[in-house]
mmCIF entry with sequence, helices, sheets and N, C-alpha, C, O atoms, coordinates in Angstrom:
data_MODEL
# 
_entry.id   MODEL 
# 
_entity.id                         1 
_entity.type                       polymer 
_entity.pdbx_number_of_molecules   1 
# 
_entity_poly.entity_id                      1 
_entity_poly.type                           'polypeptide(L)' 
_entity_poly.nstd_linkage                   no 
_entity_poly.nstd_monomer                   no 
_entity_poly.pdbx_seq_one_letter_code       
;(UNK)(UNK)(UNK)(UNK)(UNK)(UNK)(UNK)(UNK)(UNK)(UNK)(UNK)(UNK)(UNK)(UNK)(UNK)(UNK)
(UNK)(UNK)(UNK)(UNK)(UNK)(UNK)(UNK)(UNK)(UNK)(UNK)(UNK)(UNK)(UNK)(UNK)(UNK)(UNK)
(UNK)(UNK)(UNK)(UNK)(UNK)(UNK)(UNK)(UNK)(UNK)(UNK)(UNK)(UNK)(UNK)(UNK)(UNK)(UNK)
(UNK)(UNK)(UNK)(UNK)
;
_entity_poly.pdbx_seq_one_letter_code_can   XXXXXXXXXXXXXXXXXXXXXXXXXXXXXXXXXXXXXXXXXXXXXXXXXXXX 
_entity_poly.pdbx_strand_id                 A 
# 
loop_
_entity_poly_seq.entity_id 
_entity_poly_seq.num 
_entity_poly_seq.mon_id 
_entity_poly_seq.hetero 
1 1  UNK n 
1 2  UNK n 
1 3  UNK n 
1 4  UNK n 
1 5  UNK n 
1 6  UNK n 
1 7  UNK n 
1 8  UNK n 
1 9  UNK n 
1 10 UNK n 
1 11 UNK n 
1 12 UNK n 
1 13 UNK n 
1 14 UNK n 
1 15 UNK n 
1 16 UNK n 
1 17 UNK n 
1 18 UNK n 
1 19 UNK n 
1 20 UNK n 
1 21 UNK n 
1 22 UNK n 
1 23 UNK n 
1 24 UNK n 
1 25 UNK n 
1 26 UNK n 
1 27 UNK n 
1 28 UNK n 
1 29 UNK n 
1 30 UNK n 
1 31 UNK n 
1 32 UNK n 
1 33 UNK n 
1 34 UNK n 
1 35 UNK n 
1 36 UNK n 
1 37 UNK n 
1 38 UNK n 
1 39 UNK n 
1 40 UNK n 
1 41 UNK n 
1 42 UNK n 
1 43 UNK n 
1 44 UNK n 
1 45 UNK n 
1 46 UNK n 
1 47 UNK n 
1 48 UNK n 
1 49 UNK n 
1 50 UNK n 
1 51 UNK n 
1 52 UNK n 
# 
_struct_asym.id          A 
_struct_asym.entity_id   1 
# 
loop_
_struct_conf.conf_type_id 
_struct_conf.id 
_struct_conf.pdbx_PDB_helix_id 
_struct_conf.beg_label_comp_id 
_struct_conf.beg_label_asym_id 
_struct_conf.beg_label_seq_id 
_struct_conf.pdbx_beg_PDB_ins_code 
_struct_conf.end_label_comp_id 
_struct_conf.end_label_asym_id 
_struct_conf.end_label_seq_id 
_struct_conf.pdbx_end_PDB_ins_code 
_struct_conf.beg_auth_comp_id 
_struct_conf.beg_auth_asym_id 
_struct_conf.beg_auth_seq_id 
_struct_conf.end_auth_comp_id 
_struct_conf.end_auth_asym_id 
_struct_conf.end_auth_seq_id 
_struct_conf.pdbx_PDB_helix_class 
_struct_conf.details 
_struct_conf.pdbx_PDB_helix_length 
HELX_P HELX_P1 AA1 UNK A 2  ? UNK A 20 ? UNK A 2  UNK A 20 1 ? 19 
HELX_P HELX_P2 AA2 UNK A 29 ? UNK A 31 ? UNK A 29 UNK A 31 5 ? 3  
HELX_P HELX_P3 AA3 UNK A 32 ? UNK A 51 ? UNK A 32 UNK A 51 1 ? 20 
# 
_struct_conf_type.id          HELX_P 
_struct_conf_type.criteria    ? 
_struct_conf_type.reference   ? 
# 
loop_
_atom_site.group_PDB 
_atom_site.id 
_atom_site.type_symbol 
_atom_site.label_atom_id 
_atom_site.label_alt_id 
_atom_site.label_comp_id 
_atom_site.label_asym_id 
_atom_site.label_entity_id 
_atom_site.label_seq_id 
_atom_site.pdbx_PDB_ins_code 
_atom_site.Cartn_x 
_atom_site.Cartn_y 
_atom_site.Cartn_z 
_atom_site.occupancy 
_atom_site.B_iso_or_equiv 
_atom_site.pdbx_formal_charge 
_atom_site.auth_seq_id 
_atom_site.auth_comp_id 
_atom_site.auth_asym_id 
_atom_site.auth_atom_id 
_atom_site.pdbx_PDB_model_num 
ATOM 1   N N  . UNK A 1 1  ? 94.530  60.685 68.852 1.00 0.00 ? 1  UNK A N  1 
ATOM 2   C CA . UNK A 1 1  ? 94.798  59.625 69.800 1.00 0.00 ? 1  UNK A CA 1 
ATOM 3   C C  . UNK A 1 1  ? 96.179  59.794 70.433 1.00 0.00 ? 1  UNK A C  1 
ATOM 4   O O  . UNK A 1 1  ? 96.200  59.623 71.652 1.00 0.00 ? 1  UNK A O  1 
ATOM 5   N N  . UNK A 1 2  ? 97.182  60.058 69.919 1.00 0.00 ? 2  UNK A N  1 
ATOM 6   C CA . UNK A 1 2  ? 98.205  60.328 70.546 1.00 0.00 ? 2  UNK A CA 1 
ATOM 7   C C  . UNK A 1 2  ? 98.582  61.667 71.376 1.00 0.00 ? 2  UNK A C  1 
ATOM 8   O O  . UNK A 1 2  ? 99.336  61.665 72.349 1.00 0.00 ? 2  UNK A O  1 
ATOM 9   N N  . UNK A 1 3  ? 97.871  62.933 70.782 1.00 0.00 ? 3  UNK A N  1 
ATOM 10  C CA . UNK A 1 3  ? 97.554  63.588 72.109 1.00 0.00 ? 3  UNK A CA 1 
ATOM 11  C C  . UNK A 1 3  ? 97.047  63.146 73.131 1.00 0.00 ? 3  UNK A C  1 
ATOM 12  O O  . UNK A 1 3  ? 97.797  63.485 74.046 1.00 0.00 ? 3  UNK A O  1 
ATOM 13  N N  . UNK A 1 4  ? 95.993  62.440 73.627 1.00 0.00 ? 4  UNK A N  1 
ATOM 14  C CA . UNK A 1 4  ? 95.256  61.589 74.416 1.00 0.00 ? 4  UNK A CA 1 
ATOM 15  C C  . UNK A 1 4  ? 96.544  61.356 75.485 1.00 0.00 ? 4  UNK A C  1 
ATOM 16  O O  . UNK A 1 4  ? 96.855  61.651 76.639 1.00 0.00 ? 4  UNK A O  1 
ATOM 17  N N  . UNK A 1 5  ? 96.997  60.743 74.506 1.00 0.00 ? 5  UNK A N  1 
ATOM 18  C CA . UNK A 1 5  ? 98.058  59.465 75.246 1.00 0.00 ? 5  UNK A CA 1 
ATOM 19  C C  . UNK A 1 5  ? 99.091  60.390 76.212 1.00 0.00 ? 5  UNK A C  1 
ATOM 20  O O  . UNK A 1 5  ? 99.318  60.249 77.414 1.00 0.00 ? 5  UNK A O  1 
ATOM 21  N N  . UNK A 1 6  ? 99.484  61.107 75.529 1.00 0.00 ? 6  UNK A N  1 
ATOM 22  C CA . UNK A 1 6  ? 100.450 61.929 75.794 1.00 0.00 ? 6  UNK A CA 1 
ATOM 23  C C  . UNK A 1 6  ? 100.261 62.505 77.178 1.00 0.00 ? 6  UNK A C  1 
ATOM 24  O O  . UNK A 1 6  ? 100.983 62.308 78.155 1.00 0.00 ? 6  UNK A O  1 
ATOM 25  N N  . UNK A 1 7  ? 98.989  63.375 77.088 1.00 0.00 ? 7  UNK A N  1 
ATOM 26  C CA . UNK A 1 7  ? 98.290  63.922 78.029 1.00 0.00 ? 7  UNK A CA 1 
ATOM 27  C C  . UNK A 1 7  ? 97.790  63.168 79.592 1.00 0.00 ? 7  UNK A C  1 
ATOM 28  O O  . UNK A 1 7  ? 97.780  63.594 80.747 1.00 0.00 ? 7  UNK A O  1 
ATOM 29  N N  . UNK A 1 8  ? 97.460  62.054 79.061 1.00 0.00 ? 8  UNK A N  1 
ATOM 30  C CA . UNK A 1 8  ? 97.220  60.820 80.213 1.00 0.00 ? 8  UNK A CA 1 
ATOM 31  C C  . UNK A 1 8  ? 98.519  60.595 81.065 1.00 0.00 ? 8  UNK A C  1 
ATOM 32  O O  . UNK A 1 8  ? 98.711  60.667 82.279 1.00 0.00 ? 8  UNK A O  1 
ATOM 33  N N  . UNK A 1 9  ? 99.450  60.260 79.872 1.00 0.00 ? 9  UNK A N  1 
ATOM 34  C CA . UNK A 1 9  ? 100.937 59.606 80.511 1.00 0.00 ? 9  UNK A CA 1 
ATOM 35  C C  . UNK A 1 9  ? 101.267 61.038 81.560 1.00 0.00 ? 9  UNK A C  1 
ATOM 36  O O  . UNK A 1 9  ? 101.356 60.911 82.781 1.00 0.00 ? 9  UNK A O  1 
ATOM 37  N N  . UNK A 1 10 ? 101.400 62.163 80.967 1.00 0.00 ? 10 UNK A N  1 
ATOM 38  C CA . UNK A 1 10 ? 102.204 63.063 81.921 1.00 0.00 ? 10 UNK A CA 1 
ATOM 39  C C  . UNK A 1 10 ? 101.217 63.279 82.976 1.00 0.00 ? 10 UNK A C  1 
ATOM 40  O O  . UNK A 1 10 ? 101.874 63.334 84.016 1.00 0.00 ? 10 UNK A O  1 
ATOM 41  N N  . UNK A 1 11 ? 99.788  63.455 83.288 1.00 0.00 ? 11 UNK A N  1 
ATOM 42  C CA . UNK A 1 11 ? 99.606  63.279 84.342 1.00 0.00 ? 11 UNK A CA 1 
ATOM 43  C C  . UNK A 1 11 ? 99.537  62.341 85.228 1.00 0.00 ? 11 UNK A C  1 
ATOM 44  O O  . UNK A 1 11 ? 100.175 62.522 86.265 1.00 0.00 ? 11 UNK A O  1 
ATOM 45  N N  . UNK A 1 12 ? 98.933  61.377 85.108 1.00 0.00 ? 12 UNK A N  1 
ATOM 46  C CA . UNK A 1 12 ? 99.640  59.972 85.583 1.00 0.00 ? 12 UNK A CA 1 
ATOM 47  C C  . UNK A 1 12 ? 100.827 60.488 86.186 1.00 0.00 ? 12 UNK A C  1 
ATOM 48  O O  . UNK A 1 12 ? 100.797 60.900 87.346 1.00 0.00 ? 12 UNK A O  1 
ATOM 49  N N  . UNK A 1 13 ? 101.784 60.500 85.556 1.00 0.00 ? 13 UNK A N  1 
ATOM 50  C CA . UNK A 1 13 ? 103.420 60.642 85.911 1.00 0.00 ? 13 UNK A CA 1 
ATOM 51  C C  . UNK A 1 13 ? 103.526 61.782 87.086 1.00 0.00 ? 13 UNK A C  1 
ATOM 52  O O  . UNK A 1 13 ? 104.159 61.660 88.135 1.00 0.00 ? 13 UNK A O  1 
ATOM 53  N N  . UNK A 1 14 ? 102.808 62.845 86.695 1.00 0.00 ? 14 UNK A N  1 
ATOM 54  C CA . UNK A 1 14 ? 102.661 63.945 87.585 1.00 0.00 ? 14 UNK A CA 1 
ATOM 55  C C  . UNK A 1 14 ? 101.964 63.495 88.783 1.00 0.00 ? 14 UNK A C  1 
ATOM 56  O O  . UNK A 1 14 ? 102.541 63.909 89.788 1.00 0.00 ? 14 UNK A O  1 
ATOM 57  N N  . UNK A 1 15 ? 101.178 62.964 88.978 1.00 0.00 ? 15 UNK A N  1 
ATOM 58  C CA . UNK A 1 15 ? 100.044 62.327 90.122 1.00 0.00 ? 15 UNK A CA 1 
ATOM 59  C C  . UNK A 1 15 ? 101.318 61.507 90.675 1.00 0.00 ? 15 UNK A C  1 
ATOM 60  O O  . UNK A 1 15 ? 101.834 61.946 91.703 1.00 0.00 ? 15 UNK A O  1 
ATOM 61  N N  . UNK A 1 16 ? 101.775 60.548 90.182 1.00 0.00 ? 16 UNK A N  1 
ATOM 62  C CA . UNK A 1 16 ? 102.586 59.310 90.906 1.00 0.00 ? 16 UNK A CA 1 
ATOM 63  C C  . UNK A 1 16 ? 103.657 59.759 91.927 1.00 0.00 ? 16 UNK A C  1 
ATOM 64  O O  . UNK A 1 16 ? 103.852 59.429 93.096 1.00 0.00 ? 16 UNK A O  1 
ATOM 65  N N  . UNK A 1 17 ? 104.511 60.925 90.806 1.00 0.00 ? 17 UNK A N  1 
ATOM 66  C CA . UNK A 1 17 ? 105.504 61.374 91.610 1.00 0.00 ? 17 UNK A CA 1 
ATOM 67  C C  . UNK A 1 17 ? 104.683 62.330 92.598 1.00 0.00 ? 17 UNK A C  1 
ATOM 68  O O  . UNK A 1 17 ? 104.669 61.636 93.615 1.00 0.00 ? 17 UNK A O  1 
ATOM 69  N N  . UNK A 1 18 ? 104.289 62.997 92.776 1.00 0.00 ? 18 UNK A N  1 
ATOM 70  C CA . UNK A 1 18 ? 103.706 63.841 93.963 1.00 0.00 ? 18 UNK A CA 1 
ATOM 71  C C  . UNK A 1 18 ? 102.897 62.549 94.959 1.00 0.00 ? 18 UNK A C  1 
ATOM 72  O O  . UNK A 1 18 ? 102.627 62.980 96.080 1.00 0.00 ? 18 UNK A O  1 
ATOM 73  N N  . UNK A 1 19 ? 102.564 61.370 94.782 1.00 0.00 ? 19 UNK A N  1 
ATOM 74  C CA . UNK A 1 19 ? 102.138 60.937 95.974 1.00 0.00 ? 19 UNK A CA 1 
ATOM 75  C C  . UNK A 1 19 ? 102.961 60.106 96.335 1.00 0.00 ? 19 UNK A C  1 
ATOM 76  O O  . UNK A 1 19 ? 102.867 59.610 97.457 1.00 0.00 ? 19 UNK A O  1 
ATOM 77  N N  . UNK A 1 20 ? 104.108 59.706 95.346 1.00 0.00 ? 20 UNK A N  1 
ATOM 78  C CA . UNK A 1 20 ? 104.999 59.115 96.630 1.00 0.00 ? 20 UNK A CA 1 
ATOM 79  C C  . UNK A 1 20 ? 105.948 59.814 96.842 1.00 0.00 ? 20 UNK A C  1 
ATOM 80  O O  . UNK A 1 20 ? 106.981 59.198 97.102 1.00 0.00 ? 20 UNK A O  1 
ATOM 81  N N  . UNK A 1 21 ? 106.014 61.045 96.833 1.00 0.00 ? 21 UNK A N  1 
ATOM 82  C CA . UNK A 1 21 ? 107.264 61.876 97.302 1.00 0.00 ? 21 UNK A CA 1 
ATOM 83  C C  . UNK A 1 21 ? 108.049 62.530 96.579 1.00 0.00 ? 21 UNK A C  1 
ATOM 84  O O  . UNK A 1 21 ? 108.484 63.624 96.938 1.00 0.00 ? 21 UNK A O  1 
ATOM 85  N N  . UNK A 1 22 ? 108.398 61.903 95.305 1.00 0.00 ? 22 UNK A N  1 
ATOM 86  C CA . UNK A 1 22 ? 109.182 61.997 94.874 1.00 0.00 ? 22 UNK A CA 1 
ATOM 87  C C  . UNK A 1 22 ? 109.522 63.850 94.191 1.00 0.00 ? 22 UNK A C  1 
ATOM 88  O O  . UNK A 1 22 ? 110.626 64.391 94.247 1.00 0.00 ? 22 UNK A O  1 
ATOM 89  N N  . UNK A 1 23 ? 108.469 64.380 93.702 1.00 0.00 ? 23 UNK A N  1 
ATOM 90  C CA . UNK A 1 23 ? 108.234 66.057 93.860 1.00 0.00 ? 23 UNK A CA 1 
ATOM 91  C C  . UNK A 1 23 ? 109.364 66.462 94.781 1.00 0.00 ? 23 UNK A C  1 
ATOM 92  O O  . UNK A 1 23 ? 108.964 66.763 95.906 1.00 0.00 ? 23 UNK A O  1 
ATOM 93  N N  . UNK A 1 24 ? 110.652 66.547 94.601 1.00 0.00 ? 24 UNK A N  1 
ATOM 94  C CA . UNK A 1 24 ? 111.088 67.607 95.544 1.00 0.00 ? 24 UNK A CA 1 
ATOM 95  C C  . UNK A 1 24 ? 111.734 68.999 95.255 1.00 0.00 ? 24 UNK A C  1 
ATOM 96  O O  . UNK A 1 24 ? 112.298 69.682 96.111 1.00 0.00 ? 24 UNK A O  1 
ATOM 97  N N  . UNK A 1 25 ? 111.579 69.336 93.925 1.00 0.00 ? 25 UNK A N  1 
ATOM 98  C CA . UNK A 1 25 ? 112.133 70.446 93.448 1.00 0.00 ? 25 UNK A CA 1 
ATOM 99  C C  . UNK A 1 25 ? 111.154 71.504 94.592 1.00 0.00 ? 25 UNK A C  1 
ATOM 100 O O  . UNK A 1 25 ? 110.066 71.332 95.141 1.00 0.00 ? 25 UNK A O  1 
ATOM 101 N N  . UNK A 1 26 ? 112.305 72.798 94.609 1.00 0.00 ? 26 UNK A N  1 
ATOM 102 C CA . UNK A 1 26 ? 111.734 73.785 95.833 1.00 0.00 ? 26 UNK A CA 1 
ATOM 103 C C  . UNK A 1 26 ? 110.436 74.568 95.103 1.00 0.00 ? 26 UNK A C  1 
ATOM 104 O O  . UNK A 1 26 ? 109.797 75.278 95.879 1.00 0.00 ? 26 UNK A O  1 
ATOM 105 N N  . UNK A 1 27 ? 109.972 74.531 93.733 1.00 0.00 ? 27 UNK A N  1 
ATOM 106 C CA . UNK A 1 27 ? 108.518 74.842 93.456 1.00 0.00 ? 27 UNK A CA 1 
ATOM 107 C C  . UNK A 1 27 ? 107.782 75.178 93.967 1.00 0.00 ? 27 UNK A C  1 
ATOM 108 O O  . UNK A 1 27 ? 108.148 75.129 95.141 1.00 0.00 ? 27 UNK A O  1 
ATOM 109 N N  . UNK A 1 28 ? 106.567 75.655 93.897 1.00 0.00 ? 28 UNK A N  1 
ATOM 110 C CA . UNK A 1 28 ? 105.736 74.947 94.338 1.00 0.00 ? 28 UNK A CA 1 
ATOM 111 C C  . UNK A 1 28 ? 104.942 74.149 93.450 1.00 0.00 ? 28 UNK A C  1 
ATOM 112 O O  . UNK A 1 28 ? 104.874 74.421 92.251 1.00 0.00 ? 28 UNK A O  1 
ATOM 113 N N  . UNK A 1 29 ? 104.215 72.986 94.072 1.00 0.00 ? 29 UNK A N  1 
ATOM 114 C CA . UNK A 1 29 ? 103.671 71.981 93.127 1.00 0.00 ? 29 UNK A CA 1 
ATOM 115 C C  . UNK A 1 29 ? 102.581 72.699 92.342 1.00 0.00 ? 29 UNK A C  1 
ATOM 116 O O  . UNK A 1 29 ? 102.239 72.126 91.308 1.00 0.00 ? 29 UNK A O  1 
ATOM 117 N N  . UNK A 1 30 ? 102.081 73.636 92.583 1.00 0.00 ? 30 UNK A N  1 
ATOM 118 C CA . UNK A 1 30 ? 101.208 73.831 91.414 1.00 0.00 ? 30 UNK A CA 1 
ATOM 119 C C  . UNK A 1 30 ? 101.753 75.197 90.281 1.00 0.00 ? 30 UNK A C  1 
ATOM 120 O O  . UNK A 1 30 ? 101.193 75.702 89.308 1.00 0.00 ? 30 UNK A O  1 
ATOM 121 N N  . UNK A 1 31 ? 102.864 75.426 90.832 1.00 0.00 ? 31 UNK A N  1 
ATOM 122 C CA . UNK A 1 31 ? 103.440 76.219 89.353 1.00 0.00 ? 31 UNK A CA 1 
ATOM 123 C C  . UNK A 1 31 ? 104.237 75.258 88.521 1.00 0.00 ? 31 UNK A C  1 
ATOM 124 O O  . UNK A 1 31 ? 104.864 75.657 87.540 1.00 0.00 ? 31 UNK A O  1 
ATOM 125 N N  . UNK A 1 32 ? 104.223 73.563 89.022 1.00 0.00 ? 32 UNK A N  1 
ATOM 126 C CA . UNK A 1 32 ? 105.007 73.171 88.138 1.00 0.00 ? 32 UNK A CA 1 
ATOM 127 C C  . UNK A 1 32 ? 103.849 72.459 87.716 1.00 0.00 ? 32 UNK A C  1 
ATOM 128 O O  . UNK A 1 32 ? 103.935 71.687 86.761 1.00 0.00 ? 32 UNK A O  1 
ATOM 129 N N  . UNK A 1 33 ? 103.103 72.579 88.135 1.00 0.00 ? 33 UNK A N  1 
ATOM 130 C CA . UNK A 1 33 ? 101.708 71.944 87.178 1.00 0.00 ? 33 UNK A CA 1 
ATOM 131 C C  . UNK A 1 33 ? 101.376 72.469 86.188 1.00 0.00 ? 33 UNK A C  1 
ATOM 132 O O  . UNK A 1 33 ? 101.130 72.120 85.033 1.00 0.00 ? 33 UNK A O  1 
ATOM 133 N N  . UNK A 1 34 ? 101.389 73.414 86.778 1.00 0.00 ? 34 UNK A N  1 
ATOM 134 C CA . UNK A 1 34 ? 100.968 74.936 85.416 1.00 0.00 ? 34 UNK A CA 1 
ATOM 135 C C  . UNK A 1 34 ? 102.119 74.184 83.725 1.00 0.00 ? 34 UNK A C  1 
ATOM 136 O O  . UNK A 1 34 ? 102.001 73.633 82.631 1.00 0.00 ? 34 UNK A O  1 
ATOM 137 N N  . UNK A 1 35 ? 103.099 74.729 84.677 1.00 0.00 ? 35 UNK A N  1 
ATOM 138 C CA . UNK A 1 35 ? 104.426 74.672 83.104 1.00 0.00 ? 35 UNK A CA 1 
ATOM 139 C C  . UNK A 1 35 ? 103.812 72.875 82.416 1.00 0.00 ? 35 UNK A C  1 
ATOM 140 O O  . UNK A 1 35 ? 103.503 72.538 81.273 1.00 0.00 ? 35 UNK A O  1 
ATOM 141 N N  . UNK A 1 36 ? 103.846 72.167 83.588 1.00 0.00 ? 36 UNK A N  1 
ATOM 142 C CA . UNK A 1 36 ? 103.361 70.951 82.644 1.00 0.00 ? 36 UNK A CA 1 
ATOM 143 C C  . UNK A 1 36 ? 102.386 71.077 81.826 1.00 0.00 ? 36 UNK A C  1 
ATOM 144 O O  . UNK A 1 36 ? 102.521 70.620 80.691 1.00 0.00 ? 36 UNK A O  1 
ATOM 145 N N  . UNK A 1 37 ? 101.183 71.722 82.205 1.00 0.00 ? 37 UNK A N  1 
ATOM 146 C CA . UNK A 1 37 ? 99.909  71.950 81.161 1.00 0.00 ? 37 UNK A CA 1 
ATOM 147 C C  . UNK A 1 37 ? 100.687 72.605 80.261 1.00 0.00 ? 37 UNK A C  1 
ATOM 148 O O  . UNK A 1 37 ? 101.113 72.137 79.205 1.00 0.00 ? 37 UNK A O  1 
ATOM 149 N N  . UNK A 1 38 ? 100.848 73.590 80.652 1.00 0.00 ? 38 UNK A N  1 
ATOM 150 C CA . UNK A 1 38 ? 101.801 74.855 79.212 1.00 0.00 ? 38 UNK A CA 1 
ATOM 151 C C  . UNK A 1 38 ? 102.581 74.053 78.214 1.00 0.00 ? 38 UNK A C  1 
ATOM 152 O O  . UNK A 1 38 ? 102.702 74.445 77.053 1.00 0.00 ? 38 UNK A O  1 
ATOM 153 N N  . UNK A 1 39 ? 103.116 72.930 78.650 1.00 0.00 ? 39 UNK A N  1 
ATOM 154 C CA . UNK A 1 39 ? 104.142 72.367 77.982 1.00 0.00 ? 39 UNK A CA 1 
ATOM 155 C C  . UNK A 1 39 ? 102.968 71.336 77.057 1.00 0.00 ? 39 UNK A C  1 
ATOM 156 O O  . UNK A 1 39 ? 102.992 71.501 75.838 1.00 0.00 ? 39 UNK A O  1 
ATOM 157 N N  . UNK A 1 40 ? 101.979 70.311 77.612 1.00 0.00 ? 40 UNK A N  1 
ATOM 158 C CA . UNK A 1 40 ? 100.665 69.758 76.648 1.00 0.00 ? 40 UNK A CA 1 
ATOM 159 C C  . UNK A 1 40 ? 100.194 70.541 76.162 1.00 0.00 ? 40 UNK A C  1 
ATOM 160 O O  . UNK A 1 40 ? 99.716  70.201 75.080 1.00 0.00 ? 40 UNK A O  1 
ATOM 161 N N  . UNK A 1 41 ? 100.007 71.912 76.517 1.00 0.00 ? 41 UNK A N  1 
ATOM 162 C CA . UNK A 1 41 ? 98.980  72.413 75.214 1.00 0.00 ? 41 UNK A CA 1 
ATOM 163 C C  . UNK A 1 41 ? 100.159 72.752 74.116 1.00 0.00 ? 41 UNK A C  1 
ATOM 164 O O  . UNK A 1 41 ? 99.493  72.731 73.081 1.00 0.00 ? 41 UNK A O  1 
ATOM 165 N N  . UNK A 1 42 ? 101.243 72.994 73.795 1.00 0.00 ? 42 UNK A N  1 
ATOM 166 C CA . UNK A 1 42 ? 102.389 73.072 72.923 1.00 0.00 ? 42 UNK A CA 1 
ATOM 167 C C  . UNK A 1 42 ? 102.022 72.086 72.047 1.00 0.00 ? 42 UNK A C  1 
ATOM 168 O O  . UNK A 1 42 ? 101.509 72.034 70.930 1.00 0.00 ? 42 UNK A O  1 
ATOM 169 N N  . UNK A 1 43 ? 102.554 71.087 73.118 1.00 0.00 ? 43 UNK A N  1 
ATOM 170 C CA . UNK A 1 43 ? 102.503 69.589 72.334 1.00 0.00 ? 43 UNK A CA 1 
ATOM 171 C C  . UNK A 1 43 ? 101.447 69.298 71.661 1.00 0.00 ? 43 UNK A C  1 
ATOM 172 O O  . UNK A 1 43 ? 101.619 68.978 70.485 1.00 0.00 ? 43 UNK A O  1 
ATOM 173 N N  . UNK A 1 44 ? 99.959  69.325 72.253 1.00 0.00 ? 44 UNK A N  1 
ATOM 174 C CA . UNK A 1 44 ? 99.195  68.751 71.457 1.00 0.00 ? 44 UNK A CA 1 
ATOM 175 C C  . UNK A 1 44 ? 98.491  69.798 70.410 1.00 0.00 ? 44 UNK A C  1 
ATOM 176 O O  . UNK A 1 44 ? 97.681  69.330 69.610 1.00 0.00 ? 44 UNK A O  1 
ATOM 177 N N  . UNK A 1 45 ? 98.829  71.459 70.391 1.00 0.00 ? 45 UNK A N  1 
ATOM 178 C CA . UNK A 1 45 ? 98.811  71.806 69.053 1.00 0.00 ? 45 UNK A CA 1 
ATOM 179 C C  . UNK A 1 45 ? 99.638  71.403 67.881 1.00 0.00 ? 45 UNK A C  1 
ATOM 180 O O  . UNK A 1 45 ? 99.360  71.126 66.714 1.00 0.00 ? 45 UNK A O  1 
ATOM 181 N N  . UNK A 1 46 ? 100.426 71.442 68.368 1.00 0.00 ? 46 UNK A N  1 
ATOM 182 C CA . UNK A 1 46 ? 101.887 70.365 67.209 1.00 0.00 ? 46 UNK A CA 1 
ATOM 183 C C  . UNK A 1 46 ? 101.600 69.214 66.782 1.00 0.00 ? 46 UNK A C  1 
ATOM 184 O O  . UNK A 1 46 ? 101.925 68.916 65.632 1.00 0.00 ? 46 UNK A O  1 
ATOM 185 N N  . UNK A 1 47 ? 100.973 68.364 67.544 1.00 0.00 ? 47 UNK A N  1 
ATOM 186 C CA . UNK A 1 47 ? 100.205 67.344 66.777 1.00 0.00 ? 47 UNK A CA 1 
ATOM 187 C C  . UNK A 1 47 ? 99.058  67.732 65.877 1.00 0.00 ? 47 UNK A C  1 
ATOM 188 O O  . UNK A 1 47 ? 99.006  67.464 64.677 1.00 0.00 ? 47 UNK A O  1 
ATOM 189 N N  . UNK A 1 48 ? 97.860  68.591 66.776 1.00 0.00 ? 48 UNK A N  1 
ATOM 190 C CA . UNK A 1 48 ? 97.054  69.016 65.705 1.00 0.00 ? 48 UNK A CA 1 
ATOM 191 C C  . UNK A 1 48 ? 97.833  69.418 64.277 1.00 0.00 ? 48 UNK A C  1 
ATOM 192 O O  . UNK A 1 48 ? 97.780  68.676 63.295 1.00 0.00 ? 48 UNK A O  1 
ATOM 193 N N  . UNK A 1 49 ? 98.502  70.581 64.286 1.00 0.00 ? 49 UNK A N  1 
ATOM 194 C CA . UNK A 1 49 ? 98.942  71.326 63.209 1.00 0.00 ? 49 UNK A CA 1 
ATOM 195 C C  . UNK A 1 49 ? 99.530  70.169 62.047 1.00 0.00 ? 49 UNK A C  1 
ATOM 196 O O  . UNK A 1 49 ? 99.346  70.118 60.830 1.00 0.00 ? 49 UNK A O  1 
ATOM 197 N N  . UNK A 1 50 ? 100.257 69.340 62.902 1.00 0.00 ? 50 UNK A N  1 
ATOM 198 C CA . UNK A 1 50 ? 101.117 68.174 62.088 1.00 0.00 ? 50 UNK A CA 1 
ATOM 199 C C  . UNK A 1 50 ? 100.395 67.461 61.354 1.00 0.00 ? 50 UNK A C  1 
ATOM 200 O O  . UNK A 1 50 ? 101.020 66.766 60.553 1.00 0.00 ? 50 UNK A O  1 
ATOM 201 N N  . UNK A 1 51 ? 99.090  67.369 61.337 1.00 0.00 ? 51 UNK A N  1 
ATOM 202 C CA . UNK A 1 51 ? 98.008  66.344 61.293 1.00 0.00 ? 51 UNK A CA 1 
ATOM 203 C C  . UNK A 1 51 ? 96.753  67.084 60.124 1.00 0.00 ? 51 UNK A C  1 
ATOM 204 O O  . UNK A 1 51 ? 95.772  66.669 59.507 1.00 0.00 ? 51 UNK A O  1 
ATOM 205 N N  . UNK A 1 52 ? 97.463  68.358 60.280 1.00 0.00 ? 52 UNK A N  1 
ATOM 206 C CA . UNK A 1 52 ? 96.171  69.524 59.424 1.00 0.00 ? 52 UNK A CA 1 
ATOM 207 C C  . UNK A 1 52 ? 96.394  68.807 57.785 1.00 0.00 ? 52 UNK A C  1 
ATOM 208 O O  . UNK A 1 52 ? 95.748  69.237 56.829 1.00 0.00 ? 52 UNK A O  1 
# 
């Protein structure tokens, strides 16, 4: 459940800031999408593992 959560919140967060603007690093928006996934699947093996 708290992977869930986790996963929801940062996209959410990711969605919000890209539609109101706020995205302005020179990126592009979908390589920083990428690192965000890269960065949840980290996270929510670390929970798995934590949880084994």
């Amino acid at each position: 459940m708290d992977a869930l959560q986790i996963v929801k919140a940062a996209v959410n967060g990711f969605i919000g800031v890209e539609q109101t603007g706020l995205a302005t690093l020179k990126r592009s928006i979908d390589v920083i999408y990428e690192v965000v996934l890269d960065v949840l699947t980290i996270a929510v093996k670390h929970i798995r593992d934590s949880n084994a």
